[in-house]
GUBA-924194 format. One record per atom (N, C-alpha, C): residue in one letter; x, y, z. Coordinates in Angstrom, 3 decimals. Layout:
+---------+----------+----------+----------+
: residuo :       px :       py :       pz :
+---------+----------+----------+----------+
:       a :        X :        Y :        Z :
...
+---------+----------+----------+----------+
//
This chain:
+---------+----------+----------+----------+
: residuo :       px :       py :       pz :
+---------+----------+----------+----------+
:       x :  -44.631 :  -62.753 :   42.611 :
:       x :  -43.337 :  -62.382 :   42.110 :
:       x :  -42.801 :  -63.404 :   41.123 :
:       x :  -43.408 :  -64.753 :   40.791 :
:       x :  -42.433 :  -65.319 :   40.827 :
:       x :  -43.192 :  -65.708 :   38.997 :
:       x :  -44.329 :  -64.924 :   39.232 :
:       x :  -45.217 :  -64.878 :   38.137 :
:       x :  -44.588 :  -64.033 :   37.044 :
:       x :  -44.033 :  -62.946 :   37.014 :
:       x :  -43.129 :  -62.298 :   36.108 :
:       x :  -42.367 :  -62.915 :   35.264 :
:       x :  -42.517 :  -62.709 :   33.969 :
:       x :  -41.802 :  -63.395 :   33.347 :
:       x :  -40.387 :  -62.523 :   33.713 :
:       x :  -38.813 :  -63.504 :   32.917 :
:       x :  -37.691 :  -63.359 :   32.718 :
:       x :  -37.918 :  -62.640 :   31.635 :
:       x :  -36.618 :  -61.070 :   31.401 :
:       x :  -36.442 :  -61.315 :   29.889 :
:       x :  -35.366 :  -62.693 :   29.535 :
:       x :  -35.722 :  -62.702 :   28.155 :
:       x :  -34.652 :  -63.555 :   27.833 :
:       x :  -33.432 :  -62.914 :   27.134 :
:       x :  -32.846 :  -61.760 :   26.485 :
:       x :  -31.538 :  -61.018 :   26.381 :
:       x :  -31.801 :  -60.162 :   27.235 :
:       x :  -30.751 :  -59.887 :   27.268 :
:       x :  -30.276 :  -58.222 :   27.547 :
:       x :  -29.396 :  -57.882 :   26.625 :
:       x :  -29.511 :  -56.475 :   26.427 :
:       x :  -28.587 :  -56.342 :   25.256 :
:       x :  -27.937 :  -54.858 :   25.730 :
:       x :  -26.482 :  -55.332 :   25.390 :
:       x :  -25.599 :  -53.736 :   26.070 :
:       x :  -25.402 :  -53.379 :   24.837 :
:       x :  -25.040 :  -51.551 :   24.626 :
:       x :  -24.699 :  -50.999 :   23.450 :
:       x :  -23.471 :  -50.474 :   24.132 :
:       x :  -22.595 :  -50.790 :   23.125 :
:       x :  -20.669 :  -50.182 :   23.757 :
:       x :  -20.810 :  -48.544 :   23.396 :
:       x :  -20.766 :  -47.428 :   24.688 :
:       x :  -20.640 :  -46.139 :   24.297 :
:       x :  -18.962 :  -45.628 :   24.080 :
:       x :  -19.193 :  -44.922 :   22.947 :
:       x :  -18.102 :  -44.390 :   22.429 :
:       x :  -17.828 :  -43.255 :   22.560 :
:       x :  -16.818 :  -42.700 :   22.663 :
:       x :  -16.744 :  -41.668 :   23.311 :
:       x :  -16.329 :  -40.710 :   21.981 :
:       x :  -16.239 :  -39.191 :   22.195 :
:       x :  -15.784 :  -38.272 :   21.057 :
:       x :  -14.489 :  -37.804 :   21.360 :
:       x :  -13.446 :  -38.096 :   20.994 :
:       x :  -11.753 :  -38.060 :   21.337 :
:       x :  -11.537 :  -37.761 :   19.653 :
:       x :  -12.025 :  -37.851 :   18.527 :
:       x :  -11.190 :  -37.185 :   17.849 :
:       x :  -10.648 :  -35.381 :   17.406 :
:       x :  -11.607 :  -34.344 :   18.315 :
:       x :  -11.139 :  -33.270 :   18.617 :
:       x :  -11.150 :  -32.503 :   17.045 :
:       x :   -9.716 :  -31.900 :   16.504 :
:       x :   -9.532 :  -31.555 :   15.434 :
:       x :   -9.174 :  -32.116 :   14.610 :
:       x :   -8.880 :  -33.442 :   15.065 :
:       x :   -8.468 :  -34.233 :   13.814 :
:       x :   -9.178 :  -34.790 :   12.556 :
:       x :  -10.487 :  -34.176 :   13.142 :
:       x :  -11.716 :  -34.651 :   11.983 :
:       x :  -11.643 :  -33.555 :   10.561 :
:       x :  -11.597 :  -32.607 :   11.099 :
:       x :  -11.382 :  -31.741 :   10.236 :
:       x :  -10.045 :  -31.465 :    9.474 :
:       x :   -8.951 :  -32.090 :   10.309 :
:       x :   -8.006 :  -32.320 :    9.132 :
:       x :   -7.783 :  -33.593 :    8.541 :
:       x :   -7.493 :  -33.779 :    6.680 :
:       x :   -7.256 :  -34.819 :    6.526 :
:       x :   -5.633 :  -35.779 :    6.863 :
:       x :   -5.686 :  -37.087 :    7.014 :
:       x :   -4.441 :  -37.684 :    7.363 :
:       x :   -3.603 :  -37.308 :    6.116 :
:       x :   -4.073 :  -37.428 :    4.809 :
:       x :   -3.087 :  -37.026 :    3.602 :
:       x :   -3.009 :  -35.553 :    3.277 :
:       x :   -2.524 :  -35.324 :    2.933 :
:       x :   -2.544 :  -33.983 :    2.035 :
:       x :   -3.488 :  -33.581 :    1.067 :
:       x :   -4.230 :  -32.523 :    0.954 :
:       x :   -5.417 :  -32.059 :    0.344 :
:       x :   -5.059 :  -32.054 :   -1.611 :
:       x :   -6.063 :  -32.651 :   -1.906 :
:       x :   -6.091 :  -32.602 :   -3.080 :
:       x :   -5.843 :  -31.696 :   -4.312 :
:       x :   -5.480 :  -31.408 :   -5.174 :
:       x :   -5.010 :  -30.603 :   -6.235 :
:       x :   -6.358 :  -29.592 :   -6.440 :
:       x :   -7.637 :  -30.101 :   -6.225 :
:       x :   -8.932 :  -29.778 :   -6.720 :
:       x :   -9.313 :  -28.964 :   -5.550 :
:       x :   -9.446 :  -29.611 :   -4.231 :
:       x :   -9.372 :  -28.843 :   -3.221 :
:       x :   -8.403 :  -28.098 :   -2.977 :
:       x :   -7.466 :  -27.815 :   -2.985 :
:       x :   -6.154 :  -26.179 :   -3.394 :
:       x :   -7.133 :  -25.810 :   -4.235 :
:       x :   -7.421 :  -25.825 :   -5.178 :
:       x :   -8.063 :  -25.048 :   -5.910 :
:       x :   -9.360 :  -24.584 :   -5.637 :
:       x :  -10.022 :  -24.992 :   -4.839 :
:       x :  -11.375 :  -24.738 :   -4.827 :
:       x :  -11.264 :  -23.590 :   -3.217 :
:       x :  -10.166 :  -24.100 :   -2.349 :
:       x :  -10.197 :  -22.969 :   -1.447 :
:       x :   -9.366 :  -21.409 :   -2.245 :
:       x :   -8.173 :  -21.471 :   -2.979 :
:       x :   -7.855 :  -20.665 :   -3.479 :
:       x :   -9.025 :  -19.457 :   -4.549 :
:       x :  -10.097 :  -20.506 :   -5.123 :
:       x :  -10.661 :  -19.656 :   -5.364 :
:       x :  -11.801 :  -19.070 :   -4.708 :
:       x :  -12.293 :  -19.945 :   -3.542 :
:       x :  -13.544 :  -19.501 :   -2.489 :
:       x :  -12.752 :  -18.480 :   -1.505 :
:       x :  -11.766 :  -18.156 :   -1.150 :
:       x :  -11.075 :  -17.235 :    0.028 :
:       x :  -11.101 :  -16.193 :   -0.374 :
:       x :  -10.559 :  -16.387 :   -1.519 :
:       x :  -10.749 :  -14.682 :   -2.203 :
:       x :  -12.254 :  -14.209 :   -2.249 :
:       x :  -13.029 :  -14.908 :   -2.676 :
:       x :  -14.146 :  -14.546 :   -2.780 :
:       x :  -15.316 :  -14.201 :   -1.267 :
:       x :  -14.886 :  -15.252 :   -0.446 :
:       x :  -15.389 :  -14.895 :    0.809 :
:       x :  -14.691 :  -13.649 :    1.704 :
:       x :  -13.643 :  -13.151 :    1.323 :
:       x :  -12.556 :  -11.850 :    2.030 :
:       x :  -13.397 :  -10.772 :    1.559 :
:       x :  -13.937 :  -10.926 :   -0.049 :
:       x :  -14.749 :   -9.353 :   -0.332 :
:       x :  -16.076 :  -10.130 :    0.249 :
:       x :  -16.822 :  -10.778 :    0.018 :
:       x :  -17.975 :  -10.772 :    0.651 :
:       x :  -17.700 :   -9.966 :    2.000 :
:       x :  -16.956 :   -9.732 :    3.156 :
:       x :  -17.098 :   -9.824 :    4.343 :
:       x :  -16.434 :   -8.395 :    4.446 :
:       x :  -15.598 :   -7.860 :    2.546 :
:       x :  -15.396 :   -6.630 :    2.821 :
:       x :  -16.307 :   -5.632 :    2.726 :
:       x :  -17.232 :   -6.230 :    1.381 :
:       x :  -17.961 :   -5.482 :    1.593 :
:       x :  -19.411 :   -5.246 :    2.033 :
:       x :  -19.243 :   -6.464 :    3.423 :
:       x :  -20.520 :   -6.636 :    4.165 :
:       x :  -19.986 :   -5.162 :    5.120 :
:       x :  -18.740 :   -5.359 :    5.577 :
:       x :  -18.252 :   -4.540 :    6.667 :
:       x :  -18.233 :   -3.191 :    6.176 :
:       x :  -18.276 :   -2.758 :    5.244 :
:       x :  -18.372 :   -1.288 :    4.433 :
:       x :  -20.004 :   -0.898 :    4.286 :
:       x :  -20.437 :   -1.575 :    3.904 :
:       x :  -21.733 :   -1.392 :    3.995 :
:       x :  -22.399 :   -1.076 :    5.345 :
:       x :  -21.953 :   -1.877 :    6.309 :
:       x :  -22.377 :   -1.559 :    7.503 :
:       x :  -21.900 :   -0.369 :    8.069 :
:       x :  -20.562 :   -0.008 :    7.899 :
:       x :  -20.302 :    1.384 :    7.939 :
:       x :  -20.825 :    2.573 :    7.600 :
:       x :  -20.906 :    2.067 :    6.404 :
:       x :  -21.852 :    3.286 :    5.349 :
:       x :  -23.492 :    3.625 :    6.030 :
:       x :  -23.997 :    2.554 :    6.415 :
:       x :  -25.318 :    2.511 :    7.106 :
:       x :  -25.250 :    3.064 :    8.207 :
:       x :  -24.093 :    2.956 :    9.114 :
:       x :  -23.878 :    3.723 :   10.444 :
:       x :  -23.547 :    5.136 :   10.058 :
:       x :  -22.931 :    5.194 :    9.206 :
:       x :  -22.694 :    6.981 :    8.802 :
:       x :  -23.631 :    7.479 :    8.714 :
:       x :  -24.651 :    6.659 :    7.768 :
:       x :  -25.480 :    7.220 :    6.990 :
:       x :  -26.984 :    8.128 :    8.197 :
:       x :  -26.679 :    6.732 :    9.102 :
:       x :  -27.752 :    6.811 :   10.266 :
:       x :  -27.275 :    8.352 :   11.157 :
:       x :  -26.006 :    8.147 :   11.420 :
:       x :  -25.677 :    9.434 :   11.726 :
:       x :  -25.738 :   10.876 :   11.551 :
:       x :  -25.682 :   10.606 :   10.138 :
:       x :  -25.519 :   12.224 :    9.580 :
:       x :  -27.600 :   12.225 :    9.180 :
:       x :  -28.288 :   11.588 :    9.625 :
:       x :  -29.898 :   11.609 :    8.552 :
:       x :  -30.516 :   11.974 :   10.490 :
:       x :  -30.181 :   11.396 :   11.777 :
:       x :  -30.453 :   11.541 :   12.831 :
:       x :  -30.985 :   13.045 :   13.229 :
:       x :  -29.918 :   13.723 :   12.796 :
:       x :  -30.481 :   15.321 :   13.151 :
:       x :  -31.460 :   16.212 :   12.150 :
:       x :  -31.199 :   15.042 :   11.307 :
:       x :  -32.563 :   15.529 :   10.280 :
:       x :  -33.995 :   15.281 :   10.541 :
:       x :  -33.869 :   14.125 :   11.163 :
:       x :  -35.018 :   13.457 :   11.662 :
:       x :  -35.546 :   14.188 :   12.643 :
:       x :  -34.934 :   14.822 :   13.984 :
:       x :  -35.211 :   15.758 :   14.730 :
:       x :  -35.767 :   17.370 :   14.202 :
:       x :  -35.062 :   17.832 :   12.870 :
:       x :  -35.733 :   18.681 :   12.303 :
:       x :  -36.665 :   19.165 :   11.601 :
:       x :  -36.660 :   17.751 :   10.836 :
:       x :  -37.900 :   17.520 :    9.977 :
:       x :  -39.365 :   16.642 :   10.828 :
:       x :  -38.870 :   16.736 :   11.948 :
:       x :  -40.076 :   15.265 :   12.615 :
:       x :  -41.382 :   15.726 :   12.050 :
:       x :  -42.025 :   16.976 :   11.514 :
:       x :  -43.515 :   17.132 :   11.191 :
:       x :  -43.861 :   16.063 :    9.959 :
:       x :  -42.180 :   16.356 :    8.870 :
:       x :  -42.930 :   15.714 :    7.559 :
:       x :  -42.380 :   14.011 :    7.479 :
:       x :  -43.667 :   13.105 :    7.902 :
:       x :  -43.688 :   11.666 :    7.654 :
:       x :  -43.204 :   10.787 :    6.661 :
:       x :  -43.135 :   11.223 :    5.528 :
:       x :  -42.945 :   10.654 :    4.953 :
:       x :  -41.218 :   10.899 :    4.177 :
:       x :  -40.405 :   11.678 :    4.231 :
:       x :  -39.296 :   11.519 :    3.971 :
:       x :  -38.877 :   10.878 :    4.852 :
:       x :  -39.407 :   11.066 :    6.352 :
:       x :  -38.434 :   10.612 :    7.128 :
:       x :  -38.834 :    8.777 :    7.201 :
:       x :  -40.191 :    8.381 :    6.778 :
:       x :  -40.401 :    7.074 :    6.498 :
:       x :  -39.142 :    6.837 :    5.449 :
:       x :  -39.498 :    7.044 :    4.382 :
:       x :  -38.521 :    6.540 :    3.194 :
:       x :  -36.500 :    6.445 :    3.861 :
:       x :  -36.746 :    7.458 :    4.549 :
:       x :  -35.377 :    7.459 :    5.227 :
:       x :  -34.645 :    6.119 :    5.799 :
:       x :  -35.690 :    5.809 :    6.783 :
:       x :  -35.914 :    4.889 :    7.793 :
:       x :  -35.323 :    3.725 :    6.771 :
:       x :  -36.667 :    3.337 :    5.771 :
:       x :  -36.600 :    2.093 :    4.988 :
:       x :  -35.235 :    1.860 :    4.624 :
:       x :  -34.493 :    3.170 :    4.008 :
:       x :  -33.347 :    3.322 :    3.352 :
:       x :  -32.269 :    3.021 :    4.443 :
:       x :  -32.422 :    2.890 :    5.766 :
:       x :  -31.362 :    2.701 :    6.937 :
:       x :  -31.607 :    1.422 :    6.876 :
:       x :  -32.937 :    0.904 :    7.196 :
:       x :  -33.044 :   -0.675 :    6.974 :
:       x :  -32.399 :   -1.669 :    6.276 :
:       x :  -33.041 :   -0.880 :    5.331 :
:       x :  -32.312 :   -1.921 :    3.531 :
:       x :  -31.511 :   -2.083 :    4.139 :
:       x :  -30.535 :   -1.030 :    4.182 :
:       x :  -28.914 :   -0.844 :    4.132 :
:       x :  -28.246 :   -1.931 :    5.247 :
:       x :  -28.724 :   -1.850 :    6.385 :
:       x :  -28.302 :   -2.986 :    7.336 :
:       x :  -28.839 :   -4.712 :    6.840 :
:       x :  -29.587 :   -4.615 :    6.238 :
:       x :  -30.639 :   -5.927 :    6.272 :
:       x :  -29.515 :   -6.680 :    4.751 :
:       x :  -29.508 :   -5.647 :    3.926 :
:       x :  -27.964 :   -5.520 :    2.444 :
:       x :  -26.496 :   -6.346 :    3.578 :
:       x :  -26.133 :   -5.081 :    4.194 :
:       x :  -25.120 :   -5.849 :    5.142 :
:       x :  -24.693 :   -7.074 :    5.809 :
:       x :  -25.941 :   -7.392 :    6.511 :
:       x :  -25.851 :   -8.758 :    6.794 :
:       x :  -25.708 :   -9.456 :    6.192 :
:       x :  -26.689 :   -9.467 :    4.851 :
:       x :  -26.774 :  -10.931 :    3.614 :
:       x :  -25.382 :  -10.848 :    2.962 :
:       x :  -24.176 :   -9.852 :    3.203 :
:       x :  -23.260 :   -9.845 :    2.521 :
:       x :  -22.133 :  -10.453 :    3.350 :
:       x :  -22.347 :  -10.440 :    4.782 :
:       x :  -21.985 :  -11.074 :    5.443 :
:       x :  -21.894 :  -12.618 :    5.755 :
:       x :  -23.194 :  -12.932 :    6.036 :
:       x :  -23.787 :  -13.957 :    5.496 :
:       x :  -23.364 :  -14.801 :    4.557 :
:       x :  -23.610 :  -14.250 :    3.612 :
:       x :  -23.008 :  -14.988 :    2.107 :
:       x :  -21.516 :  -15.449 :    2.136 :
:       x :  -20.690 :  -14.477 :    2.735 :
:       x :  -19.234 :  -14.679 :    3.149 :
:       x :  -18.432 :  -15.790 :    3.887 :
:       x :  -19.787 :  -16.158 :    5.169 :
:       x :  -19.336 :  -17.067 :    6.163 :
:       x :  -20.237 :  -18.259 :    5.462 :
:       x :  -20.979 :  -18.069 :    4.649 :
:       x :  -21.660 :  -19.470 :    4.323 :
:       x :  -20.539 :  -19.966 :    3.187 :
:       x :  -19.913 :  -18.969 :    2.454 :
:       x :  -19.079 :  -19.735 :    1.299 :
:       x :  -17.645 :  -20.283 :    2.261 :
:       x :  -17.396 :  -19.506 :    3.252 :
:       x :  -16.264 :  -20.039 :    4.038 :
:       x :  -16.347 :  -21.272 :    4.391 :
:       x :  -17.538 :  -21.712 :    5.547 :
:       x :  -18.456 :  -22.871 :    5.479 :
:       x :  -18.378 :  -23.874 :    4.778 :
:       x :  -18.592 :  -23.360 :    3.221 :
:       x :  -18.688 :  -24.564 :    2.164 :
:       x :  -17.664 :  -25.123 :    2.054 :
:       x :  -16.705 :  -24.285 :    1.945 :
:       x :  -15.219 :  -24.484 :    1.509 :
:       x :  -14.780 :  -25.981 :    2.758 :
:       x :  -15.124 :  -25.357 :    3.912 :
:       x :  -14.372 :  -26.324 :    4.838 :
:       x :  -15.167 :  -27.679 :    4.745 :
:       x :  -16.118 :  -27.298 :    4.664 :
:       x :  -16.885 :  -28.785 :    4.434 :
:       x :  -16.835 :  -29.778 :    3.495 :
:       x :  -16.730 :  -29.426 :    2.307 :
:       x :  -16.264 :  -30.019 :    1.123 :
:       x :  -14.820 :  -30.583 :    1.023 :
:       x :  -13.980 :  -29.807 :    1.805 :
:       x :  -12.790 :  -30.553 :    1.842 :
:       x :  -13.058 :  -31.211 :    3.341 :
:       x :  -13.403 :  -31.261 :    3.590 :
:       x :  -13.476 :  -32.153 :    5.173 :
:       x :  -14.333 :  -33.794 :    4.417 :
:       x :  -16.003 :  -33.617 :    3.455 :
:       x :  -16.150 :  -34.126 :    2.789 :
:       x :  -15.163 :  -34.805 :    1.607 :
:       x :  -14.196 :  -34.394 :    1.395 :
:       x :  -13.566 :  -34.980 :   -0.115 :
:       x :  -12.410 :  -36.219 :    0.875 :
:       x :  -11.971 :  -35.743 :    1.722 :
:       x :  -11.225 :  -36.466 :    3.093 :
:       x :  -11.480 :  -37.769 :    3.563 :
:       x :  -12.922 :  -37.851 :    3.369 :
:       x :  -13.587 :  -39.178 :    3.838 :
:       x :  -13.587 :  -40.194 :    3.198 :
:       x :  -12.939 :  -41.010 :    3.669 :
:       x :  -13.397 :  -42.513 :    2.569 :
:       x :  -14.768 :  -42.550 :    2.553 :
:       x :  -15.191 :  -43.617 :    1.819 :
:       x :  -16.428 :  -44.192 :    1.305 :
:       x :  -16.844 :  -44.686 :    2.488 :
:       x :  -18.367 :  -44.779 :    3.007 :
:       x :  -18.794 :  -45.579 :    3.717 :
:       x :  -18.514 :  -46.951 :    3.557 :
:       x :  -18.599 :  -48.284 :    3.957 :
:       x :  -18.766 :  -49.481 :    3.843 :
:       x :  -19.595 :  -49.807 :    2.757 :
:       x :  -20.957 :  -49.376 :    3.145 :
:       x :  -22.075 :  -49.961 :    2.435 :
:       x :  -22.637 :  -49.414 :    0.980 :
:       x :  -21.657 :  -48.545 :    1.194 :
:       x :  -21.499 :  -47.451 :   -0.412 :
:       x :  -20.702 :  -48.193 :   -1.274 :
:       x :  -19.541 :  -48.160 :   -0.847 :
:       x :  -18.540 :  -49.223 :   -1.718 :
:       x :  -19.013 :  -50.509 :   -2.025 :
:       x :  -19.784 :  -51.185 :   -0.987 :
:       x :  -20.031 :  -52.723 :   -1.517 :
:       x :  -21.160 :  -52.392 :   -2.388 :
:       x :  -22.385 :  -51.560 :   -2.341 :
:       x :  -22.800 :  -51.085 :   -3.360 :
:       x :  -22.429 :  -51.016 :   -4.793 :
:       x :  -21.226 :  -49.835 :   -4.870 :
:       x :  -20.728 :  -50.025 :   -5.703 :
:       x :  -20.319 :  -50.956 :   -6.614 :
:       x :  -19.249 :  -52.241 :   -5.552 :
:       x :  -18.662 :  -52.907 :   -6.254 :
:       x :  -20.262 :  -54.062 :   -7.050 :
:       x :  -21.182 :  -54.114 :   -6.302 :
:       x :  -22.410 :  -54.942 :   -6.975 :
:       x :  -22.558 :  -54.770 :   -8.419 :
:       x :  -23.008 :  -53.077 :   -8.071 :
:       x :  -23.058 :  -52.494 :   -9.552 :
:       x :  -22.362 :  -52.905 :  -10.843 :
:       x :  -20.823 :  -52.586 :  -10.481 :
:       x :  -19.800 :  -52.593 :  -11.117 :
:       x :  -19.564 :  -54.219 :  -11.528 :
:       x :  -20.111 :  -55.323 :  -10.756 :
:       x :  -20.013 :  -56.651 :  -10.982 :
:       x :  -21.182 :  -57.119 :  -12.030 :
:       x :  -22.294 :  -56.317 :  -11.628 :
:       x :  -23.775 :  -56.632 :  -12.452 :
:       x :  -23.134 :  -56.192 :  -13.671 :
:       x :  -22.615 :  -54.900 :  -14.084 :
:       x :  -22.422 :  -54.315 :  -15.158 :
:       x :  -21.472 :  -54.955 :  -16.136 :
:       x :  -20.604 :  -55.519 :  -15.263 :
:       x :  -19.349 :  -56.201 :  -16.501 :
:       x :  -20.135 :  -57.537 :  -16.455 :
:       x :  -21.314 :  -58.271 :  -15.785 :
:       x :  -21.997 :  -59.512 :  -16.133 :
:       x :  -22.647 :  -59.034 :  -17.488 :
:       x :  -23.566 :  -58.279 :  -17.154 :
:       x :  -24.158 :  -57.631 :  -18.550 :
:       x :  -23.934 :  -57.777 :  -19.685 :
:       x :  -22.324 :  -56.837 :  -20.160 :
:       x :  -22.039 :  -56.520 :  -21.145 :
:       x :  -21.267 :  -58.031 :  -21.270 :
:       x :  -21.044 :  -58.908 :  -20.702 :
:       x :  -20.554 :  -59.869 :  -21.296 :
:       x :  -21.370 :  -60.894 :  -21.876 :
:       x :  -22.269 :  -60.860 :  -21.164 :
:       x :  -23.576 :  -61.484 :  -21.554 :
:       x :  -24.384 :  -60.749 :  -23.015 :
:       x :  -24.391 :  -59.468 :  -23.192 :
:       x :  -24.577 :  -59.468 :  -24.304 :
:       x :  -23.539 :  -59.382 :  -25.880 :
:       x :  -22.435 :  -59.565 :  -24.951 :
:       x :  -21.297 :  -60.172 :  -26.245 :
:       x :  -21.582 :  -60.969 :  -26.426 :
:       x :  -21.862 :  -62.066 :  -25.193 :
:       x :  -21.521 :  -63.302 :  -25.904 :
:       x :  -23.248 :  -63.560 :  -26.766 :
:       x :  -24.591 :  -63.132 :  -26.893 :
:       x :  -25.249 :  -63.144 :  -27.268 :
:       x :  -25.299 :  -62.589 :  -28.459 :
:       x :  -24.275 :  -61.955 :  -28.660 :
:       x :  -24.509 :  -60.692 :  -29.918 :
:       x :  -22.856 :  -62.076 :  -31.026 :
:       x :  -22.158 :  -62.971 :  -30.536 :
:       x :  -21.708 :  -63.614 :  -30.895 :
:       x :  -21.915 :  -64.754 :  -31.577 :
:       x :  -23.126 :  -65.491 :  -30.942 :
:       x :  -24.172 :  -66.294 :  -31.611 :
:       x :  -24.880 :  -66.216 :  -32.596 :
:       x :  -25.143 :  -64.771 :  -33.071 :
:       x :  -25.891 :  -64.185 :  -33.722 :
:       x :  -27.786 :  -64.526 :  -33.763 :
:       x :  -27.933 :  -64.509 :  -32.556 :
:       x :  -29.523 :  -64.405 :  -31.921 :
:       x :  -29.871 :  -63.259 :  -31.283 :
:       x :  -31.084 :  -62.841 :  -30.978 :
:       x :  -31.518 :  -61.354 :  -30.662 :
:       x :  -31.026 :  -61.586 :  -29.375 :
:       x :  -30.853 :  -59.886 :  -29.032 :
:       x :  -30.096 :  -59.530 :  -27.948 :
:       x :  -31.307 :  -59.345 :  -26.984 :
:       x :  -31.370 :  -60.424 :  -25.757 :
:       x :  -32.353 :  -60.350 :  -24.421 :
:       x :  -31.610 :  -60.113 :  -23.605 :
:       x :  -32.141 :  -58.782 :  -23.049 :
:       x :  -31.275 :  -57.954 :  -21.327 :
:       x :  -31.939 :  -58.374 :  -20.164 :
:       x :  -31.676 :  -59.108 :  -19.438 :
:       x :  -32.147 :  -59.434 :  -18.143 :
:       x :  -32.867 :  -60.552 :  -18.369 :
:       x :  -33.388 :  -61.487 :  -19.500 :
:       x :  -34.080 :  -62.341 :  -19.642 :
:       x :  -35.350 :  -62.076 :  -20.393 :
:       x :  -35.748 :  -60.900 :  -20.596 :
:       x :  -36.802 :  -60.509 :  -21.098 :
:       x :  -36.909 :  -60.518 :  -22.952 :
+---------+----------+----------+----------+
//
């Protein structure tokens, strides 16, 4: 027993719990001029998607309805009533993707403003500010090179 080594850390990870609920999805400020605009024009557009996913699907249920007793009358000849079939298919398979399309642009909408809400990560911004520090080194560096009047070397090269 006594042969076992020790570890030497232990290491705890602090669990955090999920308590912010709905507040993630709303922002603390007020939504942006761009976002008003971008739901004003995605709502409208996702209301007919979903109107006329829901019409379509209607139309396909009618359609199935009133072609049903045909199908019973005609059962010898195969092939209208194939083409029929396909034509009930489409029509539902049409429906959905219009549906679909409706709740995915709804989707976008919320996400993008839930996205526009977020500050910057940490490591994005200090990123940034590198960039933004390299870049005004740069251009000062080639003022002051282009001041001397000697050829202009970028990075040392």
């Amino acid at each position: 027993m006594a042969d076992r080594p020790q570890p030497h850390q232990v290491q705890v990870h602090p669990q955090h719990r999920y308590d912010a609920g709905i507040k993630t999805l709303l922002p603390q400020k007020g939504p942006s001029t761009s976002q008003i605009l971008a739901v004003i024009a995605l709502l409208p557009l996702a209301g007919f998607l979903l109107l006329v996913a829901g019409l379509t699907f209607a139309g396909s249920a009618l359609g199935l309805a009133v072609i049903t007793p045909l199908f019973v009358i005609f059962s010898p000849v195969l092939v209208p009533a194939a083409i029929a079939i396909a034509l009930a298919v489409v029509s539902f398979v049409t429906s959905g993707a219009f549906g679909v399309m409706g709740v995915s642009s709804l989707s976008f909408a919320v996400n993008s403003l839930r996205e526009a809400a977020a500050p910057l990560p940490g490591y994005l911004q200090s990123a940034m500010d590198k960039v933004g520090k390299k870049t005004k080194d740069l251009g000062q560096g080639i003022q002051m090179q282009a001041h001397e009047g000697g050829p202009i070397r970028i990075l040392g090269y």
